[in-house]
N, C-alpha and C positions, 0 to 999 in steps of 0.2 A: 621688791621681788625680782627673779631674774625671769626671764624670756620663758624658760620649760615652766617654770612656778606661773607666771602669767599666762600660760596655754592651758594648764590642768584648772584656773578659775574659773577662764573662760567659758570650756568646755560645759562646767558645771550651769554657771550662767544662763549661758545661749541657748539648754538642752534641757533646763530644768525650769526656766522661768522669762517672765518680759520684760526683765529689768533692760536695761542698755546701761553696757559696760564701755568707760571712756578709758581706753588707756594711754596716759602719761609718760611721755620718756624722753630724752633726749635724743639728735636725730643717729641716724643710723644704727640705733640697738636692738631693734629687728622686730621692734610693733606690728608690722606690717605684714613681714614673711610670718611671723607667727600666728596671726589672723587668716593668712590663709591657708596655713595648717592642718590648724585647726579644721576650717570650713572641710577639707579635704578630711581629715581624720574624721569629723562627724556625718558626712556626707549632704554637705551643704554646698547649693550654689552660691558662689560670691561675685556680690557687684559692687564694684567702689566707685564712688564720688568724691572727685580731687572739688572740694569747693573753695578751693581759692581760686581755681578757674571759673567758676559756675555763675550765673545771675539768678535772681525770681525765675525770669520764664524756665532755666533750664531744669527748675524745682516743680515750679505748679505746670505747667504745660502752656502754650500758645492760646489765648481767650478765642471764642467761636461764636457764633450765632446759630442757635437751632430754633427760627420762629422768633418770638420776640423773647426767649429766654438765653441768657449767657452762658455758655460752658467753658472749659479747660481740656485741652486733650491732655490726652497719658501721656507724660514724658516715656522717652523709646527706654531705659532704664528700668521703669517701674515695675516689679514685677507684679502680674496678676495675681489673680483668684487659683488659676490651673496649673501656675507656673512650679514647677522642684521649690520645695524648701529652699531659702533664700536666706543667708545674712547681706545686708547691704551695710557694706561699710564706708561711713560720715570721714573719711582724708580729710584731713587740716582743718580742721571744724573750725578754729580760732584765726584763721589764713584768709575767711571770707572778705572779699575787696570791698565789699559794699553792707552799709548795715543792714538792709534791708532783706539781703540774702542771711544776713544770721538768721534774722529773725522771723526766716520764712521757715528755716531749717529748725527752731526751734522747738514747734511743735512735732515735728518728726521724728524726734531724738527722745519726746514725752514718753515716757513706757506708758501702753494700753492700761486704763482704768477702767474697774467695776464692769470689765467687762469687752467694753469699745475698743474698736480696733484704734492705730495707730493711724495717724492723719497728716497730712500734709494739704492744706488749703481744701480742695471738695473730694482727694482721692483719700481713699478709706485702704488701710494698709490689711491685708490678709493676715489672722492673727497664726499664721504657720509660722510668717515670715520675722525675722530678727534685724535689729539692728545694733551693732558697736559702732562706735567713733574712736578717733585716734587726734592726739595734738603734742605738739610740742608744749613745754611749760613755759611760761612769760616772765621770763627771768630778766628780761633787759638784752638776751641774746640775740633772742628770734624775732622777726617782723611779724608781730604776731597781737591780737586782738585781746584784752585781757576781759574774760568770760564773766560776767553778772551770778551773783549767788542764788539766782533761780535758777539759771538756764544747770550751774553746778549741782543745784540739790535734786535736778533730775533724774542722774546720771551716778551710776557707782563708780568712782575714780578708782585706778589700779595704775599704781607707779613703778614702772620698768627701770632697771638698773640695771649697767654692764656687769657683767661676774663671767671673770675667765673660765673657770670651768664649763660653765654651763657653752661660749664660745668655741671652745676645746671639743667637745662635745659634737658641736655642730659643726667644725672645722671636719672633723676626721671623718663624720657620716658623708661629707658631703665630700669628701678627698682632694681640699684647698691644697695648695701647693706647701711640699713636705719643708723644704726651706723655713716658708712666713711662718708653719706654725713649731716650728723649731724652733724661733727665733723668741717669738714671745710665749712660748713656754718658759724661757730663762729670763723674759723683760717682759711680763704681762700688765705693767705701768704703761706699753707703749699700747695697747688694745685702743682705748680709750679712757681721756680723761673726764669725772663727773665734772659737771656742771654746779649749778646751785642746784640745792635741795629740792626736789620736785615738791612742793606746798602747793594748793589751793586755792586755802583757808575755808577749807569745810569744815563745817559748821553744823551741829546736830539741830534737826526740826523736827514734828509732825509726820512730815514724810517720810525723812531719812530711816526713824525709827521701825515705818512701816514697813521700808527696802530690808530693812534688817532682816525684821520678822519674818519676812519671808524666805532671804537670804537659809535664815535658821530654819526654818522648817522645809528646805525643798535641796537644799543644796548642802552636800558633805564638803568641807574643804581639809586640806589637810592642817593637825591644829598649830601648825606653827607659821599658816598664811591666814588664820581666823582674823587676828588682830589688824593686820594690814589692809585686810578686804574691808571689815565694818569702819577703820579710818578713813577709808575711801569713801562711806557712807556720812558718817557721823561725824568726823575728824578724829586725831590720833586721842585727844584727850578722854572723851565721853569714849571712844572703844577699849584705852585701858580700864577706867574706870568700870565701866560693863562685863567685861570678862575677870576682871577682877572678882569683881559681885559675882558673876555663873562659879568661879572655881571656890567661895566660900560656898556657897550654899550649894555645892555637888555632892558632900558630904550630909545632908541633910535631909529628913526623908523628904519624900515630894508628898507635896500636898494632897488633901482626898480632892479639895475641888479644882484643883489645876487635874487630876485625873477624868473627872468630869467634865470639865469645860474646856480643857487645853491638851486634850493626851497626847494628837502628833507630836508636839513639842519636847514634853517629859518621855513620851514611849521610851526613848533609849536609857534614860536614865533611874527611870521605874524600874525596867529589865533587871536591872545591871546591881539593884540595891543590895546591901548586905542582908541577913535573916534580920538580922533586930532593927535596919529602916522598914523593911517590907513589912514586920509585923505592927510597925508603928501606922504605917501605911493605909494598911489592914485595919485597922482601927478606929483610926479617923475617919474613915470612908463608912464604916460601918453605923459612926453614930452617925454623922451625916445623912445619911438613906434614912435612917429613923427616923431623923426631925423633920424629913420630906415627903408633902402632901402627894406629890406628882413627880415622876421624871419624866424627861425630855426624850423626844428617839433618839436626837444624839447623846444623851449623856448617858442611853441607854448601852451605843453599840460603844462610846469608849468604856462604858463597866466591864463590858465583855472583852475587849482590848486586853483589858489591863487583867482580867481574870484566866484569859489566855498567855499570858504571861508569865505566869506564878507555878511554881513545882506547883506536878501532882498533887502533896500532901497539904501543899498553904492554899490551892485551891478549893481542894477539896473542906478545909475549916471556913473559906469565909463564904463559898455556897451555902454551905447547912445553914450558917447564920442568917445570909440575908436572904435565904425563903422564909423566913420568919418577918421580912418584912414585904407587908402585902402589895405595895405597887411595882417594889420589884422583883417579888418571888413571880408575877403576873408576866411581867417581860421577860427575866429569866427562861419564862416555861412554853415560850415559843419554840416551832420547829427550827427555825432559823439558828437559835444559837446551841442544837444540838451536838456540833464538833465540839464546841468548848465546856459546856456544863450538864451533857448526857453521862458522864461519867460517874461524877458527882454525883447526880442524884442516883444513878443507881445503887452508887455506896453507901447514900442516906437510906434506900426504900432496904437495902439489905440487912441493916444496922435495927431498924423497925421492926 
């Protein structure tokens, strides 16, 4: 992807979720100024950490004695609890001089789980707060640290490419000298030449699949950078393979209990179905409910989701039906879901 294609990921990223996003590129293709962009278009503070300069202490803070317990001060970087919205961006993550500062860094680049904030030794990262990294790729070029397939499968890789236009682009906004960019308008060979293949060698896991997942349900990309971002995750092989699979079975109705159990996911696609998937849809959802003792409150509010979804007329056919079925004719008939199925029924009690 080029520079503008890796700011609109970003944005999505850093504004929609806790992932940390590593972007890959060769030097001078504008990683950098893009990041803080970005930070500037979202209205985020940015703090960068060059850590090929850095050691432990400039990471965990100075050790202290308070009584007979040890502490860490705050390194003066760190942003608080109080502090603006923050992305902190990891400069030359793979640059770090000493191994010990990777792997102090390591856990800091972790995206927050289950919950937890993000950490660096005893300071707890305020979950407003975001972090990216940025590195060069270890092609034999650059004096550069070649990165462990954990510290990789933390992190969604996004690889930066030179692309004249998009250069162009940003030549003229910024009013580079009319000469240079005259020049390589007619010789855009002389911009920059790539390098090797920005590669990895990510590799799909457990995780990965999870960054997906959520990737998919929280963040819209545009669909001809979908495949590049979950390579970033997965690697390129398991992302074709995967969206391969999504665009066969897009045609297909969705399931009753992916309705149930999974609606954010399907919401757009349910919408969007033809009459004869939605009726098929419609259907399956219908025996379903029958053969069910109980439902859930959540499989209650995505019923109503997806009930609010459907013309007037196809909702109004699978309300009548499933108030025939009593644990969710029960839910149905709460005041809560009177925007979506007050209608309905009154066209049922008028038909009576």
């Amino acid at each position: 992807m080029n520079v503008e294609q890796m700011k609109t990921v970003l944005r999505e990223i850093l504004t929609k979720t806790d992932l940390t996003p590593c972007v890959v590129g060769h030097r001078g293709v504008g990683k950098t100024a893009g990041i803080i962009q970005v930070c500037r278009e979202i209205g985020r503070r940015y703090v960068p950490l060059r850590l090929g300069q850095m050691e432990v202490g400039d990471l965990v803070g100075i050790p202290y004695r308070d009584g007979g317990v040890m502490h860490w001060s705050r390194p003066s970087w760190w942003p608080d609890d109080e502090a603006p919205e923050t992305i902190v961006h990891c400069d030359e993550l793979n640059r770090a001089q000493q191994e010990d500062t990777l792997q102090a860094i390591f856990q800091f680049v972790e995206p927050s789980a289950e919950g937890q904030s993000r950490a660096l030794h005893t300071h707890k990262l305020n979950l407003r707060h975001k972090v990216v990294v940025t590195i060069n790729p270890p092609d034999g070029t650059y004096q550069v640290a070649t990165l462990d397939r954990a510290l990789i499968d933390r992190m969604v890789m996004l690889y930066v490419e030179t692309d004249y236009g998009c250069w162009a682009r940003y030549a003229m906004a910024r009013e580079l000298d009319g000469g240079v960019r005259g020049f390589l308008a007619g010789n855009p060979h002389f911009l920059a030449r790539q390098g090797s293949p920005l590669d990895m060698e990510v590799e799909p896991t457990e995780r990965g699949w999870e960054m997906v997942s959520t990737l998919r349900r929280l963040c819209r990309f545009p669909r001809e950078l979908e495949m590049e971002v979950y390579a970033g995750v997965i690697g390129r092989e398991a992302a074709v393979s995967f969206l391969r699979w999504c665009a066969d079975h897009s045609h297909r109705p969705v399931a009753a209990r992916e309705v149930l159990d999974n609606w954010p996911v399907v919401a757009e696609q349910a919408a969007g179905q033809r009459d004869d998937a939605q009726a098929a849809t419609m259907n399956e959802l219908l025996t379903l409910l029958q053969a069910a003792t109980t439902v859930s409150g959540q499989q209650e509010e995505n019923l109503v989701a997806y009930l609010d979804c459907l013309p007037r007329d196809m909702r109004f056919g699978l309300v009548k039906s499933l108030l025939k079925v009593p644990p969710v004719a029960q839910a149905l008939c709460q005041d809560k879901y009177d925007g979506v199925v007050l209608d309905a029924i009154r066209r049922i009690s008028a038909e009576a």
